[in-house]
C-alpha positions as CSV (number, residue, x, y, z in Angstrom):
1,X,0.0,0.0,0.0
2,X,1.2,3.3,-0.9
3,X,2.0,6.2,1.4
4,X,-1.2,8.3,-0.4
5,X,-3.4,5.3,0.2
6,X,-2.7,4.9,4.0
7,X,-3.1,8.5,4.0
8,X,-6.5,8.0,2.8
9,X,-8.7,8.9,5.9
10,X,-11.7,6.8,6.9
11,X,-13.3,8.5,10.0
12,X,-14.3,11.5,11.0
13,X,-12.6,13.0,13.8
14,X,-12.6,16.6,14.8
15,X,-11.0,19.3,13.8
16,X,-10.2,20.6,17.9
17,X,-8.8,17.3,18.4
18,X,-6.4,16.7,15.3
19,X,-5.7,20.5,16.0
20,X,-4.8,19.3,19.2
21,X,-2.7,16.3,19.1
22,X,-0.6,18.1,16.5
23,X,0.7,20.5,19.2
24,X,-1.6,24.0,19.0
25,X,-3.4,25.3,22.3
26,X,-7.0,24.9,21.8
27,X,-7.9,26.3,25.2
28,X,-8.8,29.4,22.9
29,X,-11.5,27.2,21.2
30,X,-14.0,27.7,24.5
31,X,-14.1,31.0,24.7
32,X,-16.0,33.9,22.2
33,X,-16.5,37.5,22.1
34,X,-19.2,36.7,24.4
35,X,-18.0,34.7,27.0
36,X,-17.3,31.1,27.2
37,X,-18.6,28.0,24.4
38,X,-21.0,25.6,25.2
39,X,-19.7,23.3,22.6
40,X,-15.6,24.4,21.7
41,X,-14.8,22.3,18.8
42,X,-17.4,24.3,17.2
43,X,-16.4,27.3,17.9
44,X,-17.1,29.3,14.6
45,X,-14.1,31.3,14.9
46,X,-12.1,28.4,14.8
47,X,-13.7,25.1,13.4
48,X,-13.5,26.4,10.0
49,X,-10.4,27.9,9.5
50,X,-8.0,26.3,7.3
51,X,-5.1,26.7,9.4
52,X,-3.5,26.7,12.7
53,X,-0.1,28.0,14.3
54,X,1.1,27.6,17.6
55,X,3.7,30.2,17.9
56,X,7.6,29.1,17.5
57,X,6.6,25.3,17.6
58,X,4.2,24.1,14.5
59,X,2.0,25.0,11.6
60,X,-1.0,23.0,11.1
61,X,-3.0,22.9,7.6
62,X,-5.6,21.3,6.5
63,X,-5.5,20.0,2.7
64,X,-7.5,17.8,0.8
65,X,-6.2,14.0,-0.1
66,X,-6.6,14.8,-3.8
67,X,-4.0,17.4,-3.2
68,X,-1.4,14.7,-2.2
69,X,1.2,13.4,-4.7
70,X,3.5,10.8,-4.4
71,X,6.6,9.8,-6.9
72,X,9.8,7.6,-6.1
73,X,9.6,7.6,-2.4
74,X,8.6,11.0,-2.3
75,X,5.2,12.5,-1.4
76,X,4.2,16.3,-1.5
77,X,1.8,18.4,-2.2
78,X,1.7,22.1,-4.4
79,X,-0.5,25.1,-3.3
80,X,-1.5,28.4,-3.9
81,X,-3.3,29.7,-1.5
82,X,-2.7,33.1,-3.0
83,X,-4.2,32.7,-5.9
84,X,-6.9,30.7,-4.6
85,X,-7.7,34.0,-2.2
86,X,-8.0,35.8,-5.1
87,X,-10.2,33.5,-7.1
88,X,-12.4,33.3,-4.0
89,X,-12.5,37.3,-3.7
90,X,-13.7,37.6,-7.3
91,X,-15.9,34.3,-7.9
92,X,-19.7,35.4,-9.6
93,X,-20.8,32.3,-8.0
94,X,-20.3,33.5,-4.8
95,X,-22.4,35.2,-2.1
96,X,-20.7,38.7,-0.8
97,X,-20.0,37.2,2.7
98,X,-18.8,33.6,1.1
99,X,-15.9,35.1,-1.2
100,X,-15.3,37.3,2.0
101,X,-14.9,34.3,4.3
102,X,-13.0,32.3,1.7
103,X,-10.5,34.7,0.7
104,X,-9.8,35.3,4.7
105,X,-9.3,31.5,4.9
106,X,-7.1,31.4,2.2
107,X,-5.2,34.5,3.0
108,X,-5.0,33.1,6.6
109,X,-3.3,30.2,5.3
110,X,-0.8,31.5,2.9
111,X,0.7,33.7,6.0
112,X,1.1,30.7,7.9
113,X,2.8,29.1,5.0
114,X,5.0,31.8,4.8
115,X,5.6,31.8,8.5
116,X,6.4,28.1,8.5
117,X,8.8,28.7,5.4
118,X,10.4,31.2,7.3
119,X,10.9,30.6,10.3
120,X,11.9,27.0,9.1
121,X,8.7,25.6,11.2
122,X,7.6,21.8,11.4
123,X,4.0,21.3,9.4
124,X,1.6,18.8,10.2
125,X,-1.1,18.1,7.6
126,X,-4.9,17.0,8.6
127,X,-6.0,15.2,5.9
128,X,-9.3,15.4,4.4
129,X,-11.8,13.7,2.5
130,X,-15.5,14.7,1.3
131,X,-17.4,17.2,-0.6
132,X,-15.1,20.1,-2.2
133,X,-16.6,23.0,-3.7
134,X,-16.2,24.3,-7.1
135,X,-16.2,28.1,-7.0
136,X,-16.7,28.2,-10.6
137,X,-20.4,26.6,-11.1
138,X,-23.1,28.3,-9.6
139,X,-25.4,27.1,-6.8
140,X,-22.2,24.8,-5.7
141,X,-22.6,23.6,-2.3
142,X,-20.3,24.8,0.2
143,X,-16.7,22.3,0.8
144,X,-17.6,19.7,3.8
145,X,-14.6,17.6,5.2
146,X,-16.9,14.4,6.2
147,X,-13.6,12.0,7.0
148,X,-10.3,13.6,8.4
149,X,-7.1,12.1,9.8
150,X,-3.9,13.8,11.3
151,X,-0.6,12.5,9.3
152,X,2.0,11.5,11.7
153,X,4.6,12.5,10.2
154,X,5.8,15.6,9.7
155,X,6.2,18.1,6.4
156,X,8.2,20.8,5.7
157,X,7.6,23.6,3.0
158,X,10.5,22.8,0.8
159,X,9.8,26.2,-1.5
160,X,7.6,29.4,-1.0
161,X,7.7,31.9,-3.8
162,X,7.1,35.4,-1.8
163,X,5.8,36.9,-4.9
164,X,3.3,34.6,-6.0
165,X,2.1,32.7,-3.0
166,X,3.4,29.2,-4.6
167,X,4.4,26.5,-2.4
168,X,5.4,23.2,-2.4
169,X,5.1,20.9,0.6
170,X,6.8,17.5,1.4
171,X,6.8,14.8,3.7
172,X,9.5,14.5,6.0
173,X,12.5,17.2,6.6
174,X,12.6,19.1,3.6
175,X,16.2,18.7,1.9
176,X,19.1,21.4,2.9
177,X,21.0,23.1,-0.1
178,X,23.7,24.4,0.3
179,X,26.5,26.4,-2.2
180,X,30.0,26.9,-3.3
181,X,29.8,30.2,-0.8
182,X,28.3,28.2,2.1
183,X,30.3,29.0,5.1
184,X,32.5,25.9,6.4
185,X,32.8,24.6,9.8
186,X,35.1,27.0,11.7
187,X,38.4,26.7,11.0
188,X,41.7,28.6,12.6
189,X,42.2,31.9,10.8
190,X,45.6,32.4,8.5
191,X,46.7,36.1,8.3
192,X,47.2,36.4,4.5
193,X,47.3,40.3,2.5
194,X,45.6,40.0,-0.5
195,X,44.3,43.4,-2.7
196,X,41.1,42.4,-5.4
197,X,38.0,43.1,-5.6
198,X,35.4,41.2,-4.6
199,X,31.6,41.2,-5.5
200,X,29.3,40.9,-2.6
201,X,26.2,38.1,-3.2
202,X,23.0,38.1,-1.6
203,X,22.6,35.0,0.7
204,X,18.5,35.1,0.1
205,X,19.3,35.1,-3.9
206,X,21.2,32.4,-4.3
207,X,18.8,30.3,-1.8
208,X,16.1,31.1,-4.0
209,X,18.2,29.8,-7.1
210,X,18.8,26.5,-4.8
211,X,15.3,26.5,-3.6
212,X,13.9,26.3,-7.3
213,X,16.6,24.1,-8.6
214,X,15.7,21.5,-5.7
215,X,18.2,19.5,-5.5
216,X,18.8,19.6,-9.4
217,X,21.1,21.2,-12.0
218,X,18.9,23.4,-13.9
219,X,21.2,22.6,-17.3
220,X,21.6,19.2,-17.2
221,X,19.3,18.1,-14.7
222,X,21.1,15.4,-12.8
223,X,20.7,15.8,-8.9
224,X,23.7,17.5,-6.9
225,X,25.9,15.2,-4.7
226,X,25.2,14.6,-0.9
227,X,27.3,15.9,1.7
228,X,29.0,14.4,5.1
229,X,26.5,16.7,6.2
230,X,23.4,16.0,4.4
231,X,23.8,19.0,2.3
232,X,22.8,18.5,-1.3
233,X,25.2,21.0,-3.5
234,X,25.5,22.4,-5.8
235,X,27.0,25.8,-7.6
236,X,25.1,29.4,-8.1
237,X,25.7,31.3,-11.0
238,X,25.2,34.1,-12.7
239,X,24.1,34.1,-16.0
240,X,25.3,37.6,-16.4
241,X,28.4,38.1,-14.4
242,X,28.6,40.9,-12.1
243,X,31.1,42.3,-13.5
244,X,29.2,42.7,-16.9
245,X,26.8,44.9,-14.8
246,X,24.3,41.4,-14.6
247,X,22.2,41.7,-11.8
248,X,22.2,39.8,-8.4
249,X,18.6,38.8,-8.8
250,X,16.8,34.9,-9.2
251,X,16.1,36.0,-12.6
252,X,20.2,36.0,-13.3
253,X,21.3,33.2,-11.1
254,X,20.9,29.8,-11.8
255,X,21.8,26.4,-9.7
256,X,24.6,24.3,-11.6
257,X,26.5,21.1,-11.1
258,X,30.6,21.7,-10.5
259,X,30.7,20.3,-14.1
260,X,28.4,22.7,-15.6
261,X,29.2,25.5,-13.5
262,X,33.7,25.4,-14.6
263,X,31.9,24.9,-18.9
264,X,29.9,28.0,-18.4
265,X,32.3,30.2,-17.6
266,X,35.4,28.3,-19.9
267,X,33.9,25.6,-22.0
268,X,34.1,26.3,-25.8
269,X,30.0,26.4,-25.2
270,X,30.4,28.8,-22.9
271,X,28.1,31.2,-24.9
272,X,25.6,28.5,-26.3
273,X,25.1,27.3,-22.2
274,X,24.3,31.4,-21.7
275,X,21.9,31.5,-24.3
276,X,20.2,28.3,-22.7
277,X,20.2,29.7,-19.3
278,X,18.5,33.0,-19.8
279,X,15.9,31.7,-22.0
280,X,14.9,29.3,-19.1
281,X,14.7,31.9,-16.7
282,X,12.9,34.1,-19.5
283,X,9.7,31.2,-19.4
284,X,10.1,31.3,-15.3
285,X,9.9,34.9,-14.6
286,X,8.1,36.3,-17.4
């Protein structure tokens, strides 16, 4: 049995209590603007969000199973809560106070994806099976998670695009990349006087290369080698060099093996593997 079929819930267990076990206080759940909550798990204010954070320790999400992929030993899952805010804020389909609730939801969850991105968070997915609403045919009837289950294990966003909202998640500890400029363990300084002149790199640009590259040279596609560490490397570039006035920006740099890296800056195809590279970024960042 695959990893996507055992994920596959079969009962219907409550939001508050998945929300729970995953390692958010729901003490918040039995109270309201009015006092305490007869019933907490279903409190309005919380019941139906979409997700939950619990300050410095976990994100919580809820997702649907259809939304679950699985390939080679890997399973993860691609959103845009983003973009589905804005569908949601714009639908015809919609009443006024739906696309409002919605695109709150959504916005809601896209923040805690970012948070969980950036603050390099632990995710734990409640799975959910049931009804799932199409925003684009009228008189659809609203989403309704009938079966749910909390995964066990773990994910990690493995990328967040800050300017479009896109996301992928995975199962397990997402993968660490690391660079040519990485900084080493610690080692004892040698006093040496050198005179050059040395272009400065931006640390969030080239983990944004290595971030879209996952794990893979974006020329010849064959995955970077593991470190002692863990690491997977592999070698930014930039398309444009610095000192031809290129620009430090993810739209110049790209993520290379050693081997492809030393033949685009010396190989006799040195300009061919240029004209490669920027057309591939071209088609990535419009």
């Amino acid at each position: 049995m695959t990893v996507t079929e055992n994920l596959k819930p079969r009962e219907n267990h409550r939001v508050m209590d998945l929300v729970a076990a995953a390692g958010v206080d729901v003490q918040p759940w039995g109270m309201s603007s009015r006092g305490p909550v007869k019933t907490p798990a279903s409190n309005p204010a919380y019941c139906y969000e979409w997700a939950f954070i619990e300050p410095g320790q976990v994100v919580v999400l809820n997702v649907w199973h259809p939304e679950i992929r699985e390939k080679d030993g890997e399973v993860w899952c691609k959103l845009n809560l983003r973009a589905w805010a804005e569908k949601g804020k714009h639908s015809e389909t919609l009443l006024p106070s739906e696309r409002s609730a919605i695109s709150k939801r959504a916005v809601r969850m896209d923040d805690a994806i970012a948070r969980a991105f950036g603050e390099g968070l632990p995710v734990r997915l409640i799975v959910g099976e049931g009804l799932q609403r199409d925003i684009s045919k009228p008189k659809s009837k609203a989403s309704r998670m009938t079966l749910r289950l909390l995964d066990p294990e773990p994910w990690s966003v493995q990328r967040y695009d800050q300017k479009t909202g896109e996301c992928r998640l995975i199962r397990g500890k997402a993968p660490r990349y690391v660079d040519q400029y990485t900084t080493p363990e610690p080692q004892a300084p040698v006093r040496r006087e050198v005179s050059s002149t040395v272009w400065e790199r931006d640390r969030k640009v080239r983990d944004a290369a290595l971030c879209r590259a996952m794990g893979r040279c974006e020329l010849c596609k064959q995955p970077g080698f593991r470190m002692v560490d863990g690491g997977i490397y592999l070698e930014t570039h930039h398309v444009i060099p610095l000192s031809e006035q290129g620009v430090d920006h993810e739209r110049n740099v790209v993520a290379l093996c050693p081997n492809d890296h030393r033949e685009a800056h010396y190989g006799e195809r040195r300009a061919e593997i240029r004209s490669r590279l920027l057309a591939m970024l071209a088609e990535m960042h419009g």
